[in-house]
LOMARTOR-546279 format. One record per residue (C-alpha): x, y, z; residue in one letter. Coordinates in steps of 0.02 Angstrom, whole numbers. Layout:
BEGIN
<atom c1="X" c2="Y" c3="Z" res="A"/>
...
END
This chain:
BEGIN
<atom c1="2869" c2="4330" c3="2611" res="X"/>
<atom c1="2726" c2="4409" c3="2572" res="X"/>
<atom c1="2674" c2="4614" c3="2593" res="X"/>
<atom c1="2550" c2="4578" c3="2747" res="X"/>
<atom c1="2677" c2="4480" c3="2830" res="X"/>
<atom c1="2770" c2="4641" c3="2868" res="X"/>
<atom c1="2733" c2="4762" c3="2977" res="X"/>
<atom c1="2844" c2="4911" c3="2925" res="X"/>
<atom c1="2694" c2="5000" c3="2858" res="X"/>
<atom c1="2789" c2="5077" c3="2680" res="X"/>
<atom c1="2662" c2="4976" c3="2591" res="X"/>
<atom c1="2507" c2="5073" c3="2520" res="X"/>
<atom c1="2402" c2="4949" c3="2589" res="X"/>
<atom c1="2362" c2="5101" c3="2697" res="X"/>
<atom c1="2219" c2="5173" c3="2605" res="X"/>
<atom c1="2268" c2="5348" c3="2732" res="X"/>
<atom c1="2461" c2="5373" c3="2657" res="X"/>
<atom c1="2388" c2="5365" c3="2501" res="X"/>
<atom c1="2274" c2="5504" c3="2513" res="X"/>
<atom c1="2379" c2="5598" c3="2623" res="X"/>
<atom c1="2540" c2="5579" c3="2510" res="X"/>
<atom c1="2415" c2="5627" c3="2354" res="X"/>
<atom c1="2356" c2="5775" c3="2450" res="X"/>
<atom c1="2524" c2="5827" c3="2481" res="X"/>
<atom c1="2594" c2="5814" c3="2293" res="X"/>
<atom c1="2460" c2="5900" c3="2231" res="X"/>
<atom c1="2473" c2="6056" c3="2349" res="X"/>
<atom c1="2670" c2="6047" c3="2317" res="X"/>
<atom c1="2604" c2="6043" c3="2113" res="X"/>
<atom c1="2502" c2="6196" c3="2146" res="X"/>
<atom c1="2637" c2="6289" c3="2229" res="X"/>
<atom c1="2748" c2="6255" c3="2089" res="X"/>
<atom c1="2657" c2="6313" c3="1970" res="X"/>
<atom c1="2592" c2="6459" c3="2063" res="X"/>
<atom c1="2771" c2="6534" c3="2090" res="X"/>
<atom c1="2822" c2="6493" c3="1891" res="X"/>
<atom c1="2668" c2="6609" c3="1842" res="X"/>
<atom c1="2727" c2="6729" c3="1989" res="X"/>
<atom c1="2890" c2="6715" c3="1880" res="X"/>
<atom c1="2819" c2="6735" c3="1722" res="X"/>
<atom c1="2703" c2="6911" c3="1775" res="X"/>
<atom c1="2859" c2="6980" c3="1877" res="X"/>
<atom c1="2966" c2="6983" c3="1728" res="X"/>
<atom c1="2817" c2="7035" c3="1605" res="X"/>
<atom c1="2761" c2="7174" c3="1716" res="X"/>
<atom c1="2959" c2="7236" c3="1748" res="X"/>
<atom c1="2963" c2="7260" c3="1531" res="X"/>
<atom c1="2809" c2="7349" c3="1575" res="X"/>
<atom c1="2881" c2="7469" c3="1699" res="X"/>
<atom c1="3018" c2="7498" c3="1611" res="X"/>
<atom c1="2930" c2="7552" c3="1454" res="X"/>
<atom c1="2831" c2="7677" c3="1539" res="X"/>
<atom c1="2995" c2="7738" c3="1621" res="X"/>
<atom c1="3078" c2="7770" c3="1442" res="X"/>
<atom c1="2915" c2="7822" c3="1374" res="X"/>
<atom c1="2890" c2="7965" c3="1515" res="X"/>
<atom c1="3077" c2="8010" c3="1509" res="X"/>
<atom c1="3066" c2="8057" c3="1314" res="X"/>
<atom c1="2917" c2="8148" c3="1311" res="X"/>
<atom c1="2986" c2="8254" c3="1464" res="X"/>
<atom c1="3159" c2="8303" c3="1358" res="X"/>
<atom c1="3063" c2="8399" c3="1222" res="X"/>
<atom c1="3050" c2="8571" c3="1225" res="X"/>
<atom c1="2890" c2="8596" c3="1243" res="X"/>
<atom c1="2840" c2="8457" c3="1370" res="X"/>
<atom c1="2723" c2="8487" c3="1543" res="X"/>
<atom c1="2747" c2="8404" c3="1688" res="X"/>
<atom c1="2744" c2="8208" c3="1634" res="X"/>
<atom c1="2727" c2="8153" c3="1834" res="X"/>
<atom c1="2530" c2="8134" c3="1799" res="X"/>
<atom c1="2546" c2="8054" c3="1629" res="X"/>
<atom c1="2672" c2="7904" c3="1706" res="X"/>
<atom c1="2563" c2="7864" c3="1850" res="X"/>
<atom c1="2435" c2="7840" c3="1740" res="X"/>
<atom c1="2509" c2="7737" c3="1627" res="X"/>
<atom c1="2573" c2="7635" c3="1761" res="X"/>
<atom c1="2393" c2="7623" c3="1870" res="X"/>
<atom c1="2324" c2="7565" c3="1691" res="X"/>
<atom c1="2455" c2="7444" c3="1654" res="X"/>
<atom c1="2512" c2="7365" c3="1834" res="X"/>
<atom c1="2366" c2="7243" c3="1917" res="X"/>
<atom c1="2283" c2="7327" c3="2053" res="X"/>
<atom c1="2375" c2="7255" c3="2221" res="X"/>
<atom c1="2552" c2="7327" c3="2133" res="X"/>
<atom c1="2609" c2="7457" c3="2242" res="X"/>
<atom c1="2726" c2="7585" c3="2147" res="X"/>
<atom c1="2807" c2="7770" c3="2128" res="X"/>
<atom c1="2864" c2="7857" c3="2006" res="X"/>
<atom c1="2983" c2="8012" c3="2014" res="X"/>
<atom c1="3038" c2="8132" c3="1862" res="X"/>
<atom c1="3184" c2="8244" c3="1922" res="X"/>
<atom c1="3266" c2="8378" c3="1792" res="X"/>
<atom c1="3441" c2="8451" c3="1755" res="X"/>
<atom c1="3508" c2="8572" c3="1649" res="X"/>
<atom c1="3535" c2="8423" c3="1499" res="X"/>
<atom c1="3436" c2="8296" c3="1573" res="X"/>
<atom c1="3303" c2="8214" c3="1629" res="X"/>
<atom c1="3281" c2="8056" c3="1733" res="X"/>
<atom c1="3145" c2="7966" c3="1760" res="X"/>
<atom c1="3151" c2="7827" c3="1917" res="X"/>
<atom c1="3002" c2="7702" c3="1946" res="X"/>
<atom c1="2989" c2="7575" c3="2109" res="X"/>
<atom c1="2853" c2="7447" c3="2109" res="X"/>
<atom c1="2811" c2="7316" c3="2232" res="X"/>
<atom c1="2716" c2="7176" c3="2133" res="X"/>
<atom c1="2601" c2="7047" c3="2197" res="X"/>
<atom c1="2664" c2="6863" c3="2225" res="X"/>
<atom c1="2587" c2="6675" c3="2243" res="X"/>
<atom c1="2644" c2="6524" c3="2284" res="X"/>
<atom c1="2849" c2="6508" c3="2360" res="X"/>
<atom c1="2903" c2="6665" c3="2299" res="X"/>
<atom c1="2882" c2="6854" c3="2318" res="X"/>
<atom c1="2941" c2="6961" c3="2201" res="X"/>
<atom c1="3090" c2="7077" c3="2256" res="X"/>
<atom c1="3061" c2="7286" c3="2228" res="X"/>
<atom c1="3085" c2="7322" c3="2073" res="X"/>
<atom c1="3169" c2="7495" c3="2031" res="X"/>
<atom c1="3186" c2="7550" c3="1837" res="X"/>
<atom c1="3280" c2="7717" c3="1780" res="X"/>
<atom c1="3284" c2="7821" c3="1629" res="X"/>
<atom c1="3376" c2="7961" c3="1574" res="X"/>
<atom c1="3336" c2="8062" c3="1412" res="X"/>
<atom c1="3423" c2="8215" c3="1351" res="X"/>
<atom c1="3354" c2="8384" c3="1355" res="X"/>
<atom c1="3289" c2="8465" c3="1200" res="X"/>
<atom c1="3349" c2="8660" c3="1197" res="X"/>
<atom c1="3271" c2="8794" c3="1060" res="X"/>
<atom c1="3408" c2="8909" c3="1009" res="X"/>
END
């Protein structure tokens, strides 16, 4: 029994599955890898956020800060890529300070990232 004796066509004497199935793996490839780098830049750009979140939260608990709402957006516009959408809110108590950030990021491939939503509190610096 030969291969052209059968007709059950799940030979690749079919020159069109062949280029159909490589067309296929190499969009599924793609993809893949795609949604590992969307991976890879979601969790990057989170350490990101979240170091401008601590980093805007200490500087407003000293006693002598200004209004750090400018500085934090900036930091964020200059670190973030430009299609990340974020927000970032500085709210004061008597002893504290918190610091919240929300940023959609950009995705490729399967995935999209979910919102991501860092806090950060700091103490308050008081002069006596």
């Amino acid at each position: 029994l030969r291969s052209g004796d059968v007709s059950s066509g799940f030979f690749l004497g079919d020159s069109g599955n062949a280029v159909l199935s490589a067309v296929m793996n190499i969009a599924l490839a793609t993809l893949t890898t795609l949604s590992v780098l969307t991976l890879v830049f979601t969790a990057y750009h989170g350490l990101v956020i979240q170091d401008a979140a601590i980093t805007a939260a200490s500087k407003a608990g000293r006693a002598e800060s200004t209004d750090q709402q400018p500085y934090l957006l900036k930091m964020l516009r200059n670190s973030l890529p430009s299609l990340a959408s974020f927000d970032g809110s500085i709210s004061k108590s008597e002893k504290y300070v918190a610091v919240t950030v929300q940023a959609g990021l950009p995705g490729f491939g399967f995935l999209k990232p979910p919102t991501i939503e860092y806090s950060a509190l700091a103490s308050r610096e008081t002069v006596e």
